[in-house]
C-alpha positions in Angstrom: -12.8 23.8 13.7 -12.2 20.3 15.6 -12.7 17.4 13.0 -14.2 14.1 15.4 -13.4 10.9 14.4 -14.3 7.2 15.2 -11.7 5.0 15.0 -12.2 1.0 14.8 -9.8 -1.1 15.7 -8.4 1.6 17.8 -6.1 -1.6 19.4 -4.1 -2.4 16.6 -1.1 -0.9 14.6 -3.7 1.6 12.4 -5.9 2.7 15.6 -3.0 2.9 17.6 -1.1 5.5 15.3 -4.2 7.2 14.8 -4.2 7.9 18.1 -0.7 8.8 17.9 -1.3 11.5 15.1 -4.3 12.8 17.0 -2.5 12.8 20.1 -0.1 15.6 18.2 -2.8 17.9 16.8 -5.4 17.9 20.1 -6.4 21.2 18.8 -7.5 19.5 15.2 -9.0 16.0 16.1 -10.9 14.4 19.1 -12.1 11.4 19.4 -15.6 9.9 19.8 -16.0 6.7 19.4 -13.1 3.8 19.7 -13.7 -0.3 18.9 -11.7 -2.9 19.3 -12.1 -6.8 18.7 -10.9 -8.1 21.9 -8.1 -6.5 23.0 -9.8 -5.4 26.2 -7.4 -3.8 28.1 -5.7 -2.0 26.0 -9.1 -0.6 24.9 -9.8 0.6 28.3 -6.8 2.5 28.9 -7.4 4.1 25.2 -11.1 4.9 27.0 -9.6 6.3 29.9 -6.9 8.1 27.8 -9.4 10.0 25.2 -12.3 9.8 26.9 -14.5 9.0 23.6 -18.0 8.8 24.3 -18.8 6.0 22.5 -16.7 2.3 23.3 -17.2 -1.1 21.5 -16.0 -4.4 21.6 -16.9 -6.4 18.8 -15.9 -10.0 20.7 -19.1 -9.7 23.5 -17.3 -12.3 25.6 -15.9 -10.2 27.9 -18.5 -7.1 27.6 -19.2 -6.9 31.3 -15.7 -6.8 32.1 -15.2 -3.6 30.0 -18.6 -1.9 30.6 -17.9 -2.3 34.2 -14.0 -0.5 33.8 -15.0 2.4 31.3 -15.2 6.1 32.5 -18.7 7.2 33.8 -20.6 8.3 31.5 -18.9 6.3 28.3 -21.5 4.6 26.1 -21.1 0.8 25.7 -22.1 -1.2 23.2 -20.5 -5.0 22.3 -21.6 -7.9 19.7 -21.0 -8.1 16.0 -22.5 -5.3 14.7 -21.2 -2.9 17.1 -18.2 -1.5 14.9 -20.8 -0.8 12.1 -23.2 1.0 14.4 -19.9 3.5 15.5 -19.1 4.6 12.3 -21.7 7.4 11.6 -20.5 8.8 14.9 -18.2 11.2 13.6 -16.6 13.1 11.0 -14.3 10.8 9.9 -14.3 7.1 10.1 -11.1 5.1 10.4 -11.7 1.8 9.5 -8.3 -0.3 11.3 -10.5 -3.3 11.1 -8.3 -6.3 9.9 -9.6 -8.9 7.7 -12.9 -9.7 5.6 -14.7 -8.3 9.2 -14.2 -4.6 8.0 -16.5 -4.9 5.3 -19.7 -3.7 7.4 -17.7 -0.6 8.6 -16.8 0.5 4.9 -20.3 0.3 4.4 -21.7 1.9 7.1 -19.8 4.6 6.9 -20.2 5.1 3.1 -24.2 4.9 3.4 -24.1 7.2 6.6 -22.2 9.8 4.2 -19.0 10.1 6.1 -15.5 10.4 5.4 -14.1 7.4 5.6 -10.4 7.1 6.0 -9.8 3.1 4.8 -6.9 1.0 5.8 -9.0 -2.2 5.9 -8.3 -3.3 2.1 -10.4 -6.3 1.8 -13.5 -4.1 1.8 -12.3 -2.9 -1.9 -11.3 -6.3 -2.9 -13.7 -8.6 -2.2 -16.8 -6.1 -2.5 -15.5 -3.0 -4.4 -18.6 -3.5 -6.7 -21.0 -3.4 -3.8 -19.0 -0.7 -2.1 -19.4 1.5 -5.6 -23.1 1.8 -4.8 -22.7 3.3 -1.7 -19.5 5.4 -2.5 -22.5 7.3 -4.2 -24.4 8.6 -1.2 -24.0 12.1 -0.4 -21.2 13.3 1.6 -19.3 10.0 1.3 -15.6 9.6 0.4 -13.1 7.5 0.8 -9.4 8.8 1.8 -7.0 5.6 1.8 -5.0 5.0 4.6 -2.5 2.7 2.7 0.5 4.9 2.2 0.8 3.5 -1.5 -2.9 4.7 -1.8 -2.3 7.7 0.0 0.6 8.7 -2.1 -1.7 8.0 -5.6 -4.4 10.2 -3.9 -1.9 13.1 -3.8 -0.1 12.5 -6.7 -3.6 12.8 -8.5 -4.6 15.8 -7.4 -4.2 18.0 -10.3 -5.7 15.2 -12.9 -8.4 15.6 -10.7 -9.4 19.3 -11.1 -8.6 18.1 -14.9 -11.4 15.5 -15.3 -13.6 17.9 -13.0 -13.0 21.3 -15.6 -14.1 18.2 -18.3 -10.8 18.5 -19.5 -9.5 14.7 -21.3 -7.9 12.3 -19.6 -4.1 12.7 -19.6 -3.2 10.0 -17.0 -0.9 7.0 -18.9 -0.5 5.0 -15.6 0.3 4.5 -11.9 3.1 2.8 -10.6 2.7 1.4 -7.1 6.1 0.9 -5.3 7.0 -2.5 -3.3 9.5 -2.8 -0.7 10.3 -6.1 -2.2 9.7 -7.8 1.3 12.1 -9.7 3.2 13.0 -12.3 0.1 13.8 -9.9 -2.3 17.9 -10.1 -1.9 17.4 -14.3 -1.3 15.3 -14.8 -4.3 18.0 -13.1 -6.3 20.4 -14.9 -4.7 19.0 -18.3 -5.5 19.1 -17.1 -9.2 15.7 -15.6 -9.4 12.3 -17.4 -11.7 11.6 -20.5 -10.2 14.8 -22.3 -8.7 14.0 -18.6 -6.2 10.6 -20.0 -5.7 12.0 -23.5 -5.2 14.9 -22.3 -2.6 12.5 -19.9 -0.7 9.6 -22.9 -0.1 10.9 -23.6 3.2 11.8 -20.3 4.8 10.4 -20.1 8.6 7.5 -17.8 10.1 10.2 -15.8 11.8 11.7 -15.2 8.5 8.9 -14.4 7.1 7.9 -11.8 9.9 10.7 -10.0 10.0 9.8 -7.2 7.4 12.9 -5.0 6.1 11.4 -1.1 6.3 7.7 -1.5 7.9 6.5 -2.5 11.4 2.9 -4.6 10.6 0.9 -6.9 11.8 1.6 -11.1 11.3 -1.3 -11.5 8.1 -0.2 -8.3 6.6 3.5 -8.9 7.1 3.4 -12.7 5.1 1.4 -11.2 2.7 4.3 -8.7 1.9 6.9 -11.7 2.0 4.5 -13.2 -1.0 3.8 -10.3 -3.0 -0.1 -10.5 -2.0 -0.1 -7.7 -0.3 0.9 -5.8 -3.2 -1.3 -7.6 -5.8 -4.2 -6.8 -3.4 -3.1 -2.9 -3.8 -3.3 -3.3 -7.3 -6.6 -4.1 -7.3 -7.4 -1.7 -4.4 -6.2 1.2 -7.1 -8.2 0.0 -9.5 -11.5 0.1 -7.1 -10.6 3.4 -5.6 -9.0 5.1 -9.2 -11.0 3.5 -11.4 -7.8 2.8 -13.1 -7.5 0.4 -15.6 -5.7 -3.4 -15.0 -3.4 -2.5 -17.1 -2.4 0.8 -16.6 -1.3 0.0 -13.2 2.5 -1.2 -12.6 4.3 -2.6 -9.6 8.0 -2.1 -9.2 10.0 -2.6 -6.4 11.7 0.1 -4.5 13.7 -2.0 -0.9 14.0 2.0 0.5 10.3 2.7 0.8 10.6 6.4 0.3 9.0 6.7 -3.2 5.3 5.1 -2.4 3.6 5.8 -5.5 4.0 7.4 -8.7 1.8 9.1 -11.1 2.7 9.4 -15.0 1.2 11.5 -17.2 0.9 11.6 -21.2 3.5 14.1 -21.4 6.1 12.4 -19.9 5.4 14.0 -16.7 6.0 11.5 -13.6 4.1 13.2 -10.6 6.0 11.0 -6.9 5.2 11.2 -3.3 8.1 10.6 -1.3 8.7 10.6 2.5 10.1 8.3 5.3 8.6 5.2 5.6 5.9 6.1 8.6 2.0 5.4 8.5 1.2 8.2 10.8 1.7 10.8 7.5 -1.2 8.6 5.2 -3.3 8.6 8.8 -2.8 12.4 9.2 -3.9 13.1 5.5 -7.1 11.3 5.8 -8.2 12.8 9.1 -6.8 16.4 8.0 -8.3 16.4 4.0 -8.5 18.7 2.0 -6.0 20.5 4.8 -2.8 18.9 6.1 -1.7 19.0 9.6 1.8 20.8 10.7 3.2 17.8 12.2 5.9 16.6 10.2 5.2 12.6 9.9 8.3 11.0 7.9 10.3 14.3 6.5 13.4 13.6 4.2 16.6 15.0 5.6 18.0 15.2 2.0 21.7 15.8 2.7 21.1 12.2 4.3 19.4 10.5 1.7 22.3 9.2 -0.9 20.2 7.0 -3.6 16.9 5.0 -4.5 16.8 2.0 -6.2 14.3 0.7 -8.5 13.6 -2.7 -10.2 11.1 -5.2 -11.5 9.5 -7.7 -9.3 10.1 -11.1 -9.8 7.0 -12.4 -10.7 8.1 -16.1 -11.3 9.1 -16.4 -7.5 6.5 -14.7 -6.1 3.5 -15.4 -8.1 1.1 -13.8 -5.7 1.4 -10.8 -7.1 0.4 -12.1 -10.9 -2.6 -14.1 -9.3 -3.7 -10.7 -7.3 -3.8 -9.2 -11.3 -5.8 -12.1 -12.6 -8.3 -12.1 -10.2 -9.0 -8.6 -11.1 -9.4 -9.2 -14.4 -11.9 -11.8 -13.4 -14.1 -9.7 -12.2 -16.6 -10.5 -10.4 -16.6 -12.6 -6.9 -12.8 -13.5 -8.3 -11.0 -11.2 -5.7 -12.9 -12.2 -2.7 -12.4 -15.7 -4.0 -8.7 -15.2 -3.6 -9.0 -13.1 -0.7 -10.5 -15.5 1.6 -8.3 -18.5 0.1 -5.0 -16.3 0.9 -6.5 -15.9 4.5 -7.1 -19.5 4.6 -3.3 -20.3 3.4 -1.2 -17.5 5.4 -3.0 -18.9 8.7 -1.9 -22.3 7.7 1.8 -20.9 7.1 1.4 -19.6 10.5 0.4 -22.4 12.2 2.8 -24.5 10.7 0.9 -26.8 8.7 2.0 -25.4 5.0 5.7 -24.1 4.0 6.1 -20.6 2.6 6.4 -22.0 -1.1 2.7 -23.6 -0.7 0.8 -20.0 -0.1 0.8 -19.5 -3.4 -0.2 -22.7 -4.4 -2.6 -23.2 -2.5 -3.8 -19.3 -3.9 -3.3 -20.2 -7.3 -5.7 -23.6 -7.1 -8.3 -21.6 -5.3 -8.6 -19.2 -8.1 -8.7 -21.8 -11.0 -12.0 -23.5 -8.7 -13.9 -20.1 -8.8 -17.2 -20.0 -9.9 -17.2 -17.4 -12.0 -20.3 -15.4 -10.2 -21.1 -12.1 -10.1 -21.9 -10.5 -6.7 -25.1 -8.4 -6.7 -25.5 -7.8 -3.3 -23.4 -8.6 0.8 -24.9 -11.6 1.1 -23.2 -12.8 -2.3 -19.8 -11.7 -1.3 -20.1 -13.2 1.7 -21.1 -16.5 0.2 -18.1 -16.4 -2.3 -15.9 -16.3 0.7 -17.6 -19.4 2.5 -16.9 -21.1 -0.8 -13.4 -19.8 -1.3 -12.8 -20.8 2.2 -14.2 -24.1 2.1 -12.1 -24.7 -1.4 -9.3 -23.6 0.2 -9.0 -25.4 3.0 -9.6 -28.5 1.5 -6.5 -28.0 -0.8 -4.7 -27.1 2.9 -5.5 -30.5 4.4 -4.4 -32.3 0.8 -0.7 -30.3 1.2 -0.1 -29.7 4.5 3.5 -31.3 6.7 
């Protein structure tokens, strides 16, 4: 049986491996429907490539040029709801969106009933209330695409058919592994705590970019540097898990093999290990409840000599405790720090903040949120005009 599957944000690292997995198991998976923001030429050669019958390009600026170079036959459609209309078009939904922007395709997808196969995280943190509701509708799951995710999802699978028999709940935590970014070695260096934070404020863009085990885009990659990235999976876990705050641990693992652990009650720890390579978390959404025969990031054991393991250092990068507090908040809190860290990592990009200011600049966005309590999209997307606004007005008092 051929699983279809949409895939939006088809240009960008997610859509492109998922086209790389599906390109190995043609016999499993064909595609139907492909989006991407603006990147319009790669987006026709994917068109031309997979011949999906449905194309979008969420940035309508340039929609004659691509209707006009699409395969006959290929359904076009462009403007800011086009993503959202795609993903009820298949089986599975792979949401590659980046950003705040992917919220409407988590939804969509959800309320359609699909399978949706989610590497766009901000649609759990800033709206994992709203997305609760529609997590609800018949036929709807979610399969995480984040390999830390991915790796809990398996790791659970047995405490699963536990809770399902009725049986009580033996899980005593998760422990989400970290890379440790590319400042892990500096900040220790520097003495670690604060004088870290202190020596690490100026560190470059380029610095910051260059990642020490994964291959990611510029947001994603800073927000690794900072921590963020892994507070804002803490919080994912909770939203997808419905694991408590504090049940949920971070440590940091610089080989990126073990991506997530499970322990149990009885001592038991319950690990996912495998080379660090997204197109295995990508293959296990699309393939669920089977698995596919390729073999995306296998061990070669007489190779692999040791793992390390330690805490993160939470005094020089604070992110990650600011990621925690938000949750705890509640509430519009996440988004709130969501759309402030957006706000702050584009500034750090464009040169007008250092590194060390990111989290500042985080940290004084949370303490101004308003303490509200999202009922519906509209909500959320008013706490992140707020958080935005707040943010960038703390940018503009700090900036070189």
């Amino acid at each position: 049986m051929v699983t279809t599957v949409s895939i939006l944000g088809s240009t960008g690292s997610i859509g492109t491996q998922t086209l790389d997995v599906i390109t190995a198991n043609r016999d499993r998976f064909e595609v139907v429907a492909i989006g991407a923001h603006s990147s319009t030429k790669l987006l026709v050669e994917q068109a031309h490539q997979y011949r999906p019958r449905l194309v979008a390009l969420a940035d309508d600026t340039y929609a004659n040029d691509v209707r006009d170079a699409l395969p006959l036959g290929t359904e076009f459609v462009a403007g800011p709801r086009a993503f959202a209309d795609l993903a009820t078009e298949a089986d599975v939904c792979v949401n590659g969106v980046v950003g705040f922007a992917g919220l409407p395709v988590t939804l969509a997808a959800l309320a359609g009933g699909k399978r949706l196969a989610l590497a766009n995280k901000e649609s759990l943190i800033t709206a994992g209330p709203i997305v609760a509701q529609v997590r609800n509708t018949p036929g709807a799951e979610i399969l995480p695409v984040d390999s830390e995710h991915a790796a809990v999802h398996m790791c659970l699978a047995d405490h699963r058919r536990a809770q399902a028999a009725g049986l009580p709940n033996r899980l005593r935590r998760l422990v989400i592994t970290a890379s440790g970014g590319p400042f892990r070695v500096r900040a220790r260096e520097a003495g670690g705590g604060a004088t870290a934070l202190r020596a690490l404020e100026s560190v470059t863009v380029d610095e910051a970019l260059a990642h020490p085990t994964w291959s990611m885009g510029p947001k994603i990659t800073v927000d690794s540097s900072t921590l963020m990235n892994k507070g804002f999976e803490v919080i994912e876990a909770y939203e997808l898990f419905g694991v408590p705050y504090d049940c949920i641990d971070v440590v940091v693992h610089p080989q990126s093999i073990v991506h997530s652990m499970a322990e149990f009650t009885d001592g038991a720890t319950i690990a996912q290990l495998s080379l660090p390579d997204m197109c295995l978390p990508i293959a296990y959404a699309l393939a669920w409840p089977d698995r596919v025969e390729t073999p995306f990031g296998r061990i070669d054991w007489e190779q692999l000599s040791h793992l390390e393991f330690e805490a993160p250092d939470r005094e020089a990068f604070p992110c990650l405790d600011l990621a925690y507090a938000a949750g705890r908040i509640g509430g519009s809190a996440p988004a709130w720090l969501n759309a402030a860290n957006e706000v702050a990592v584009d500034a750090f990009l464009h040169g007008r903040i250092n590194w060390g200011s990111i989290a500042m600049v985080n940290a004084r966005s949370l303490s101004a949120h308003d303490g509200a309590r999202p009922l519906s999209v509209g909500d959320i997307i008013e706490a992140d005009r707020l958080a935005r606004g707040t943010a960038t007005h703390i940018v503009e008092e700090v900036q070189l």
